[in-house]
NUKOL-170136 format. One line per 10 residues: number of its first residue (from 0); their letters; for each residue x, y, z of N, C-alpha, C. Coordinates in Angstrom, 3 decimals, m for minus. Each point is the difference from the previous one (the first is absolute). Layout:
<nodes>
NUM> a> X Y Z X Y Z X Y Z; ...
</nodes>
This chain:
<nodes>
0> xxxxxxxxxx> 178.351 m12.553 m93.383 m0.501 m1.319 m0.298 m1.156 0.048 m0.981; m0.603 m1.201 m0.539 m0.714 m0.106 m1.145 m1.274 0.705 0.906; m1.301 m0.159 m1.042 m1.213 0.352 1.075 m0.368 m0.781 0.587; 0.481 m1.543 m0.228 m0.515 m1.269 m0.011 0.550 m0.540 1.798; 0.630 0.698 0.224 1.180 m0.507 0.964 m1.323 0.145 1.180; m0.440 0.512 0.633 m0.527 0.374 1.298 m1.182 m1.135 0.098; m0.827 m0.275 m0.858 m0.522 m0.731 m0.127 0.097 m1.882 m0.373; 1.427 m0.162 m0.460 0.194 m1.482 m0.124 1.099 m0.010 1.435; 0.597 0.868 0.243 0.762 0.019 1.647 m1.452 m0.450 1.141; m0.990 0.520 m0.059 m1.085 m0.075 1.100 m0.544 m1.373 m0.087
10> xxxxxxxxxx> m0.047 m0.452 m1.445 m0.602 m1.193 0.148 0.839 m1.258 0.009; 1.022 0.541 m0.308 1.295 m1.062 0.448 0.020 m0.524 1.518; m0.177 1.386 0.685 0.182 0.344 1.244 m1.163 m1.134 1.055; m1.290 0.349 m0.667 m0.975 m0.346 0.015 m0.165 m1.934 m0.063; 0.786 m0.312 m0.602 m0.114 m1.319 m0.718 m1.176 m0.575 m1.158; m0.647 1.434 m0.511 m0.644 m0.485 m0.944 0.475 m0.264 m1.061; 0.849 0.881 m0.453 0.773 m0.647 m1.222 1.313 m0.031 0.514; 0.849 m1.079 m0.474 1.178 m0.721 0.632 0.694 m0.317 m1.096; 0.480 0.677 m0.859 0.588 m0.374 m1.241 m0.382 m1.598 m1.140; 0.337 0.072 m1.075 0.317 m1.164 m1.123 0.517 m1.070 0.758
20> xxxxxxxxxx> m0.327 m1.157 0.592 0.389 m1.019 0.525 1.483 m0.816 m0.949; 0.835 m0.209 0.926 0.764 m0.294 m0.491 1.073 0.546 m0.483; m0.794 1.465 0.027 1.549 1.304 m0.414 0.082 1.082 1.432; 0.649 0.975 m0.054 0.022 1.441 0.537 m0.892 0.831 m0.970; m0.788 m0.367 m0.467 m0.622 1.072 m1.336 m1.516 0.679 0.803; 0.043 1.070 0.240 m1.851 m0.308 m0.373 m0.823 0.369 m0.399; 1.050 m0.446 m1.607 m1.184 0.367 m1.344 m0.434 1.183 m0.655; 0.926 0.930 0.592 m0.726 1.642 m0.916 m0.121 m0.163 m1.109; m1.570 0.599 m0.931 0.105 m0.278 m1.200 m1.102 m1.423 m0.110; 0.380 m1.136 0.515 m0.910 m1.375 m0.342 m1.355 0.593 0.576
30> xxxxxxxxxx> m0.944 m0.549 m0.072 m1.684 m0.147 m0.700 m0.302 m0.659 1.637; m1.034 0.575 0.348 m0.250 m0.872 1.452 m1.235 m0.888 m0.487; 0.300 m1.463 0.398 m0.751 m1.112 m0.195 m1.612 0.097 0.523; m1.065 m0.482 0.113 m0.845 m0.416 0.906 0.379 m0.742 1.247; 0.846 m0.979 0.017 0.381 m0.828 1.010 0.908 0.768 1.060; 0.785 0.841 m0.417 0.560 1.132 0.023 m0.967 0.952 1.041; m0.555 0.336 m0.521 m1.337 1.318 0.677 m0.784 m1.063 1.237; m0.537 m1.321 m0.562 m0.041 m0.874 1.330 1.244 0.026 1.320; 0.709 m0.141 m0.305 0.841 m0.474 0.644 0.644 1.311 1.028; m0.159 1.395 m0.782 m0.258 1.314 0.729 m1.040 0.364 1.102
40> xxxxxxxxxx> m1.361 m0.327 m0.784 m0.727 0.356 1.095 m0.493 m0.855 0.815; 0.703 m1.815 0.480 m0.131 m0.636 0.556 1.325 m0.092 1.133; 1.057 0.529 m0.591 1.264 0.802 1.196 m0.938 1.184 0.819; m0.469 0.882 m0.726 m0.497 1.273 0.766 m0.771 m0.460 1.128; m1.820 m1.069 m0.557 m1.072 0.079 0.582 0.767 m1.287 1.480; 0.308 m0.978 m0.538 0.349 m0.911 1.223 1.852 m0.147 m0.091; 0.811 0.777 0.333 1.494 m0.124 m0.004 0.494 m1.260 1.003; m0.563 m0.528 0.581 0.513 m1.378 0.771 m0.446 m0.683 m0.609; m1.206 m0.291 m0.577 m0.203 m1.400 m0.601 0.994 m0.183 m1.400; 0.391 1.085 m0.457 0.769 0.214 m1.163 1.616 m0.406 m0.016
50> xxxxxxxxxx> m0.047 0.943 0.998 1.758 m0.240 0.489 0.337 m1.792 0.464; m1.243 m0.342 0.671 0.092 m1.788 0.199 m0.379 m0.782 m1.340; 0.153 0.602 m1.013 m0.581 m0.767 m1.060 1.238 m0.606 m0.846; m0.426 m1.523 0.401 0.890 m1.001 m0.767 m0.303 m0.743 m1.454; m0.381 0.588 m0.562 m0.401 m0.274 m1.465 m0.468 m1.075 m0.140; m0.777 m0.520 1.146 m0.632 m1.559 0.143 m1.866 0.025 m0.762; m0.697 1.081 0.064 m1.143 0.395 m0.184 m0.734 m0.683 m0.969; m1.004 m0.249 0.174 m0.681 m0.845 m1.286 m1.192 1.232 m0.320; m0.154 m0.719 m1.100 m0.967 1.508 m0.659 m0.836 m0.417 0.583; m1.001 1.126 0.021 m1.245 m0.093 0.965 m1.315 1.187 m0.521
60> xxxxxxxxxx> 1.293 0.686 m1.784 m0.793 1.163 m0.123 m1.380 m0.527 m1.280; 0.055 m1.557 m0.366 m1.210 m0.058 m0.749 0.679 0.076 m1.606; 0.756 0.790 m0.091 0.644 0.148 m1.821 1.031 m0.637 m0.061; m0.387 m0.781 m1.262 1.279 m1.086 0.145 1.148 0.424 m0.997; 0.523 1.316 m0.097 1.038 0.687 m0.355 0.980 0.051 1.076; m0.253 m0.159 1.420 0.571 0.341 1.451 0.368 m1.778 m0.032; 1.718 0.679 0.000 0.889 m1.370 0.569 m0.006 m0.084 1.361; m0.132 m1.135 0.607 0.109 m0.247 1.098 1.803 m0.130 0.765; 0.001 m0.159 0.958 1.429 0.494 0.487 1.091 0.922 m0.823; m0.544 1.052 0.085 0.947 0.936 m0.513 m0.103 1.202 0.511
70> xxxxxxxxxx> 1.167 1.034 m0.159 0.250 1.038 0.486 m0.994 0.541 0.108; m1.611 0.392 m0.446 m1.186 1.191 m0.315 m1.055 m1.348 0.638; 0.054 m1.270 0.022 m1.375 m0.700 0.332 m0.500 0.973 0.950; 0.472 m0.262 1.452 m0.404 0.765 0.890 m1.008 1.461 0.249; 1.282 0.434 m0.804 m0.806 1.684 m0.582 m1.522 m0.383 m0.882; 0.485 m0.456 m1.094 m1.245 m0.273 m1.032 m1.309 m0.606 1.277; 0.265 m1.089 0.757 m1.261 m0.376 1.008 m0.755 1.366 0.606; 1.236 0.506 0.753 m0.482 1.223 0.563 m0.826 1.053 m0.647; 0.604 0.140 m1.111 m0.601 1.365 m0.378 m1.499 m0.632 m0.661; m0.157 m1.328 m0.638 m1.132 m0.196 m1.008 m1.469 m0.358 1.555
80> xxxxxxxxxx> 0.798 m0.111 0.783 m1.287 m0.545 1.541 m0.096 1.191 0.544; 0.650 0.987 0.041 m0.491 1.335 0.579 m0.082 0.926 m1.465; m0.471 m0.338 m0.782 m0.867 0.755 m1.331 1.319 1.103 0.152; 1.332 m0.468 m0.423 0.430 1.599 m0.175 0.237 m0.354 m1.498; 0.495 m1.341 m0.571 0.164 0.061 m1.298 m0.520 m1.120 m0.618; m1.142 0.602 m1.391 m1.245 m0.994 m0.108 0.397 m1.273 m0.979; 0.910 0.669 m0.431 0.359 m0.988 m1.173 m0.658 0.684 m1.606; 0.427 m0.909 m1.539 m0.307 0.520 m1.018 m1.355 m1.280 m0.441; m1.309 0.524 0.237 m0.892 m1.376 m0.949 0.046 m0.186 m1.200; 0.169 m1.361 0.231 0.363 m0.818 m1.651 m1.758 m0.701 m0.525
90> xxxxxxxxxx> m0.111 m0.194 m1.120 m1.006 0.094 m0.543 m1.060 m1.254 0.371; 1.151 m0.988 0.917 m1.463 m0.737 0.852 m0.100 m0.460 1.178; 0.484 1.814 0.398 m1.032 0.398 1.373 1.289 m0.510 0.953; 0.973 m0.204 m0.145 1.028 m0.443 0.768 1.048 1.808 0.184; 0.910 0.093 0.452 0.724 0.921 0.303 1.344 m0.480 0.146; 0.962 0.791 m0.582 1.206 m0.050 0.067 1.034 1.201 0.872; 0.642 m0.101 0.368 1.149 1.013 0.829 0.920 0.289 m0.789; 0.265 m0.770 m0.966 1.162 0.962 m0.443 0.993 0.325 0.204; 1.102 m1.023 1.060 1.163 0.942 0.856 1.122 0.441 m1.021; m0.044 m0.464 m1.119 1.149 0.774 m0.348 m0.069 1.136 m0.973
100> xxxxxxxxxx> m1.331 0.590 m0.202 m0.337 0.950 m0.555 0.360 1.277 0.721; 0.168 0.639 m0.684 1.042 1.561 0.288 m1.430 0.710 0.441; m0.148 1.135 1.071 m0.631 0.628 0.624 m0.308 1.525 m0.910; m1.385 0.094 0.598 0.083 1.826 m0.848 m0.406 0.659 1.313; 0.242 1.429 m0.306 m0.024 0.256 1.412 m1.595 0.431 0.305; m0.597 m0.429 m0.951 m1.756 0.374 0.021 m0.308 m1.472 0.739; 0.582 m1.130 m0.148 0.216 m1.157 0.634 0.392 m0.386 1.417; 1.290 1.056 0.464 1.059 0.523 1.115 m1.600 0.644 0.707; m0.922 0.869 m0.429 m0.495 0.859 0.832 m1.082 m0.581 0.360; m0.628 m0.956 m0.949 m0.907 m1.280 0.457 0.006 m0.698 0.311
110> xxxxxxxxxx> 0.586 m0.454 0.628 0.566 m0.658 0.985 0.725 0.523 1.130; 0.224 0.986 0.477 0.049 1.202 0.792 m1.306 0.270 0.351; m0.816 0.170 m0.146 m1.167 0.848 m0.145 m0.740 m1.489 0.736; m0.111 m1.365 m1.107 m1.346 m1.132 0.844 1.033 m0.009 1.486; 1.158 m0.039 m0.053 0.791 m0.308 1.851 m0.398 0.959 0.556; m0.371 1.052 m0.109 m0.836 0.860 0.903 m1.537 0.146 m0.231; m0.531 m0.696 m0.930 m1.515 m0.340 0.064 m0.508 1.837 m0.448; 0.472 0.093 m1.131 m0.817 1.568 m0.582 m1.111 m0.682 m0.618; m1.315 0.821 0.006 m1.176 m0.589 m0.080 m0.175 0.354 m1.552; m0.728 m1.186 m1.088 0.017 m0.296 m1.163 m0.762 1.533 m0.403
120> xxxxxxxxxx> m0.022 0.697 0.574 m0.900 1.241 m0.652 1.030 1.286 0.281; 1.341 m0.451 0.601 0.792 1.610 0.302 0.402 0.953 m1.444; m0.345 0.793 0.205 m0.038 1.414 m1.345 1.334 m0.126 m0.248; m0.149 0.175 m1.652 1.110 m0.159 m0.869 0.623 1.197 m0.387; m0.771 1.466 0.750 m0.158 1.061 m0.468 1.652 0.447 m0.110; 0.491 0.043 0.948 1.792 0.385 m0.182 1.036 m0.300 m0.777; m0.760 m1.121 m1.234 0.560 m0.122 m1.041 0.172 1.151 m1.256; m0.786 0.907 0.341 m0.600 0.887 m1.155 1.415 0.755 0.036; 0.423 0.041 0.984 1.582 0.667 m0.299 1.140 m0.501 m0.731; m0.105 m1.127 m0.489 1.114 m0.430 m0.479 m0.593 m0.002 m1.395
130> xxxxxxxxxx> 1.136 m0.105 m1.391 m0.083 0.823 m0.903 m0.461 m1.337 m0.932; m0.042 m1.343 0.679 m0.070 m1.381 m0.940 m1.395 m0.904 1.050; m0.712 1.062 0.793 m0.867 m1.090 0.849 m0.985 m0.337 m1.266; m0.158 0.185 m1.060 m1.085 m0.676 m0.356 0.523 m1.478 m0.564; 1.552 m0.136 0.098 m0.028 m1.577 m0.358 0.525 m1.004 1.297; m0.688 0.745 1.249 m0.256 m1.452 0.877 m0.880 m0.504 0.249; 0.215 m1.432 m0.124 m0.669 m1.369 m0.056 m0.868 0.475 1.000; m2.014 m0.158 m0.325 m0.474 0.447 1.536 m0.009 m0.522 1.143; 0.592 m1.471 m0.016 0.105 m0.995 1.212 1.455 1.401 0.834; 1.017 m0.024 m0.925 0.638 0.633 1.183 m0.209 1.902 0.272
140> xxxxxxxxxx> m1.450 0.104 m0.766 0.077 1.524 0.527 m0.449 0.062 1.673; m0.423 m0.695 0.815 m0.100 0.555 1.217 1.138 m1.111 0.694; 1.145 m0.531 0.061 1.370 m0.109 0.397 0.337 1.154 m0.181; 0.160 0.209 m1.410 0.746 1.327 m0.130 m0.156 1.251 0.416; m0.797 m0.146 0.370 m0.589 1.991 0.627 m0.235 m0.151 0.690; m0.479 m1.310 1.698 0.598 m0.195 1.029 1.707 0.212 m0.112; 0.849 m0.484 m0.268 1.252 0.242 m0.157 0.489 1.494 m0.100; m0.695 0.147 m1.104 0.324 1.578 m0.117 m0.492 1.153 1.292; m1.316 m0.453 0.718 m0.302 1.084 0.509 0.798 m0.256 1.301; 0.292 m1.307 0.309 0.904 m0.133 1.274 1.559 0.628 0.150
150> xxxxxxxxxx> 0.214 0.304 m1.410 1.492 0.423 m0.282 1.055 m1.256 0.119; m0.175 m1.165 m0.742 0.855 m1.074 m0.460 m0.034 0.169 m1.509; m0.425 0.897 m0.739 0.442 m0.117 m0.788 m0.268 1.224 m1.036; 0.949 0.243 m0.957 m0.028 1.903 m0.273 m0.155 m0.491 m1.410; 0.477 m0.594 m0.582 0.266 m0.043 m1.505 1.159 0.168 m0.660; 0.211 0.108 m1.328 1.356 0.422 m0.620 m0.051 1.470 m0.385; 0.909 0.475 0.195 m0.147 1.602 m0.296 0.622 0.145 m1.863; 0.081 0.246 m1.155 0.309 m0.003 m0.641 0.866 0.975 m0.222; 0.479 0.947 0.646 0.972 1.127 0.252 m0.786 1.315 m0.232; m1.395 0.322 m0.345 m0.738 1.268 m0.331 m1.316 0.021 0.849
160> xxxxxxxxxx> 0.129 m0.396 0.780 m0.581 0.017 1.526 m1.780 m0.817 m0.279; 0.144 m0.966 m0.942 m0.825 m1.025 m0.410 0.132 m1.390 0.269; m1.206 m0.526 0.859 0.178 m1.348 0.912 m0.663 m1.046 m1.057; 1.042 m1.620 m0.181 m0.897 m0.726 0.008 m0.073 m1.110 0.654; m0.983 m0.848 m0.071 0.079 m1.005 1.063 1.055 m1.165 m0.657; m0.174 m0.555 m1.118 0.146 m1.218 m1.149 m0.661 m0.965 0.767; m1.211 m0.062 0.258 m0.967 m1.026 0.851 0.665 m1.473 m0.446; 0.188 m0.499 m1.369 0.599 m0.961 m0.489 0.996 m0.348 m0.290; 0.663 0.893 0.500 1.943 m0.106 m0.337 0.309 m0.934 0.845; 0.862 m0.953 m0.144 0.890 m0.588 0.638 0.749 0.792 1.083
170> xxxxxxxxxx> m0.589 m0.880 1.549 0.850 0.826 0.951 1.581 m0.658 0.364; 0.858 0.854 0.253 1.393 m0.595 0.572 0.302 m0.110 1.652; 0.948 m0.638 m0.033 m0.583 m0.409 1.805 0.323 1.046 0.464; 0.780 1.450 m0.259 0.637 0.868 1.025 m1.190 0.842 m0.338; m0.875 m0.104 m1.094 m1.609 0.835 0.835 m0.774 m0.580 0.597; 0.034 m0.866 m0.142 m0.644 m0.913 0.918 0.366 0.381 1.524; 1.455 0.113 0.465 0.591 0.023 1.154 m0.440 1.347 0.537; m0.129 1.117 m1.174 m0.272 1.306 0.367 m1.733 0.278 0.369; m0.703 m0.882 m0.852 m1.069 m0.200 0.426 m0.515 m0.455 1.491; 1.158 m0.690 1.104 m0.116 m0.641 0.642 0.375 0.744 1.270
180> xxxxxxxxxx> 1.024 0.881 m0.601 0.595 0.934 1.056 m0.886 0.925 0.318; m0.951 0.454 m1.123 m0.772 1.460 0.213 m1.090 m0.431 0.769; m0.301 m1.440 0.057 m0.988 m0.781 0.600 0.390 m0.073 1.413; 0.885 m0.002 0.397 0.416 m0.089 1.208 0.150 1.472 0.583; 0.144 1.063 m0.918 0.324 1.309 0.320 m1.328 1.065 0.660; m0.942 m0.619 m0.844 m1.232 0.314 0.160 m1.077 m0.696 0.850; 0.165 m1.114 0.567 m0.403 m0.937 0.773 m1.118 m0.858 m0.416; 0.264 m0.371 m1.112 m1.039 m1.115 m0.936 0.674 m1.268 0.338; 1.586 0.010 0.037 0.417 m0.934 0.963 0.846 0.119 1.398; m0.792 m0.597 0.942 0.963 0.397 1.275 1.207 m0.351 m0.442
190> xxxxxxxxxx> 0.650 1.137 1.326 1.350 0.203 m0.005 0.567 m0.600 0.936; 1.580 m0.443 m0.022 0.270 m1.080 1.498 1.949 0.009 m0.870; 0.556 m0.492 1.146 1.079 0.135 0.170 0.827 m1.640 m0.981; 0.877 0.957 m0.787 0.572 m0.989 m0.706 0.982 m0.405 0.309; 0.883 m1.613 m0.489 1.391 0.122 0.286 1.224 0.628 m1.118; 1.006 m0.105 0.604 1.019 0.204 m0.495 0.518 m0.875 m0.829; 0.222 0.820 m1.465 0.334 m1.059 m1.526 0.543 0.771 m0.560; 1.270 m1.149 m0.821 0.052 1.086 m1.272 0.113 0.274 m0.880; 0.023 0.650 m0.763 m0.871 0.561 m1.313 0.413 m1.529 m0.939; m1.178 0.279 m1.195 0.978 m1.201 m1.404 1.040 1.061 m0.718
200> xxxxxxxxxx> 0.622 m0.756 m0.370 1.326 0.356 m0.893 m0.886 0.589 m1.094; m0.693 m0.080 m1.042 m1.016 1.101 m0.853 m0.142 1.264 0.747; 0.048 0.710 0.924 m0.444 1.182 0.016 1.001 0.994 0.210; 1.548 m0.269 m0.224 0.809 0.828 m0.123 0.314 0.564 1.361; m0.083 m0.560 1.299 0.197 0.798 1.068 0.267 m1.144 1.361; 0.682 0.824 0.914 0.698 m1.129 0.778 m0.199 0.071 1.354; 0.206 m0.997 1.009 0.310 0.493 1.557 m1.816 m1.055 m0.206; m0.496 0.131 1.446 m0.854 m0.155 0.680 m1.399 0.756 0.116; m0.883 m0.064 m0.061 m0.972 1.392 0.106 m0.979 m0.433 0.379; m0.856 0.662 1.230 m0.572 m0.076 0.722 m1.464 1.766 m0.214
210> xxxxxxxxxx> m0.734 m0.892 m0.109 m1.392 1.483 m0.137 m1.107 m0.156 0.782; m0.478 0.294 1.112 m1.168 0.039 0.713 m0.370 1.732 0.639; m0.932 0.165 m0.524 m0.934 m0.504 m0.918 0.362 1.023 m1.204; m0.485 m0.925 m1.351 0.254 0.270 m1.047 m0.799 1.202 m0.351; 0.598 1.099 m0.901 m0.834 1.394 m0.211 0.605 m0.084 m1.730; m1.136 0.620 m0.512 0.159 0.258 m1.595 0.154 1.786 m0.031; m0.581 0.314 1.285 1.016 1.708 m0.083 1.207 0.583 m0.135; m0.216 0.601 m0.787 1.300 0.656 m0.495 0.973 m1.045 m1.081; m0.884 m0.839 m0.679 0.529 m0.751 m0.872 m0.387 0.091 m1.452; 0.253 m0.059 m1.023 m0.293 0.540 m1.441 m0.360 m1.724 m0.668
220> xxxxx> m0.990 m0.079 m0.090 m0.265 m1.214 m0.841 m0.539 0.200 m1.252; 0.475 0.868 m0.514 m0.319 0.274 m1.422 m0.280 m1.536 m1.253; m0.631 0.165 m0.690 m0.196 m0.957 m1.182 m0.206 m1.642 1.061; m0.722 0.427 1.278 0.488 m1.474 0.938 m2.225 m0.018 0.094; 0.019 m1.142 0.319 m1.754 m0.163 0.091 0.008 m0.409 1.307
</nodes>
C-alpha cells in the first residue's frame, strides 16, 4: 500500500476525516482547508458535540469571513474560543479565519501545539537539523519543533539522507492524516476505540479495516511529514 494508507485508514476510522462530501473520495493529493483543520481538531477535542452537529451554528467566532450554518461554523466557534486557531489580522485590527485557505504544515503544527498549550517560549533548537530551517516563518518555529520533538513529524527525506521541513508548502490531507496518526501513536492524542468503515474508493484498497491502536512501527513514511 501507498505510505499514505495507515494514516488516512486511522482517521477515517477515527471520524476525523470522513471523506469529500458528496463522493467516496477522500481527496489524496487536494490541499487541506483551514475549515478543514477546524473541523479535525473539533472531531478529536469534543467527538459528541461534533458527531450531533447539524449545520445549524451561527458564528460566534468574531470574523466575519465565518459563514454561519455551515459544515465548519461549529468547528471555526470552537477552535477561535479555545485559542487553538487565531485567525489572520487585517489592517484594522479585525481578524479573519480564512476557511478556505490551504494549510502549511508549519500551520498543521500550530495549531497542534496552541491545543496543547506549548508555552510561547518552547526552543526552536531541533530545527537546526533540517537542511531548509532557516526559512521558517518564526511564528511557526516553536509548533514546529514541539511537533518535531514529540515525533509527529520527521520531514521530507530527499533520497540522500537530508531532511526538510517545507514549513510553507502546501499540506495534503493524507499528511495531514499521517500527522494525526503519529499523534495518536505517541500519545499527544489519546487513543480510544474506533468504528468499523470503509475505506474511500481513492486509496486503491478494499474490504473493511479496523486499527486499535494505531502504530507507525514498522512503517516507511518516506518523503511523508
Amino acid at each position: 500500500g501507498s505510505w499514505y494508507e495507515p494514516g488516512v485508514i486511522f482517521c477515517q476510522q477515527k471520524r476525523i476525516m470522513t471523506g469529500i462530501a458528496g463522493t467516496t473520495l477522500f481527496g489524496v493529493g487536494q490541499g487541506l482547508t483551514r475549515a478543514e483543520l477546524a473541523v479535525m481538531m473539533w472531531r478529536y477535542a469534543e467527538p459528541e458535540a461534533a458527531n450531533a452537529c447539524r449545520n445549524d451554528a451561527a458564528n460566534t467566532t468574531g470574523m466575519g469571513d465565518v459563514m454561519s450554518q455551515t459544515w465548519y461554523t461549529a468547528a471555526a466557534n470552537w477552535a477561535v474560543a479555545n485559542k487553538v486557531i487565531n485567525g489572520f489580522p487585517q489592517g484594522d485590527g479585525s481578524f479573519f479565519f480564512e476557511p478556505d485557505t490551504p494549510v502549511t504544515i508549519g500551520q498543521l503544527c500550530t495549531v497542534v501545539a496552541n491545543y496543547n498549550q506549548v508555552d510561547s517560549g518552547y526552543s526552536a533548537s531541533s530545527l537546526a537539523r533540517f537542511s531548509d530551517c532557516g526559512d521558517v516563518p518564526g511564528w511557526a518555529a516553536r509548533g514546529l519543533a514541539w511537533c518535531v520533538d514529540a515525533g509527529l513529524v520527521s520531514g521530507y527525506d530527499d533520497g540522500a539522507g537530508v531532511f526538510e521541513l517545507r514549513a510553507s508548502e502546501q499540506l495534503p490531507r493524507e499528511r495531514a492524516a499521517t500527522v494525526f496518526m503519529r499523534g495518536y501513536d505517541v500519545g499527544v492524542f489519546d487513543d480510544g476505540s474506533a468504528p468499523l468503515v470503509a475505506p474511500c474508493d481513492d486509496l486503491e484498497i478494499s474490504g473493511y479495516w479496523f486499527i486499535r491502536p494505531a502504530s507507525a512501527e514498522g512503517l516507511s513514511f518516506t518523503a511523508a511529514s
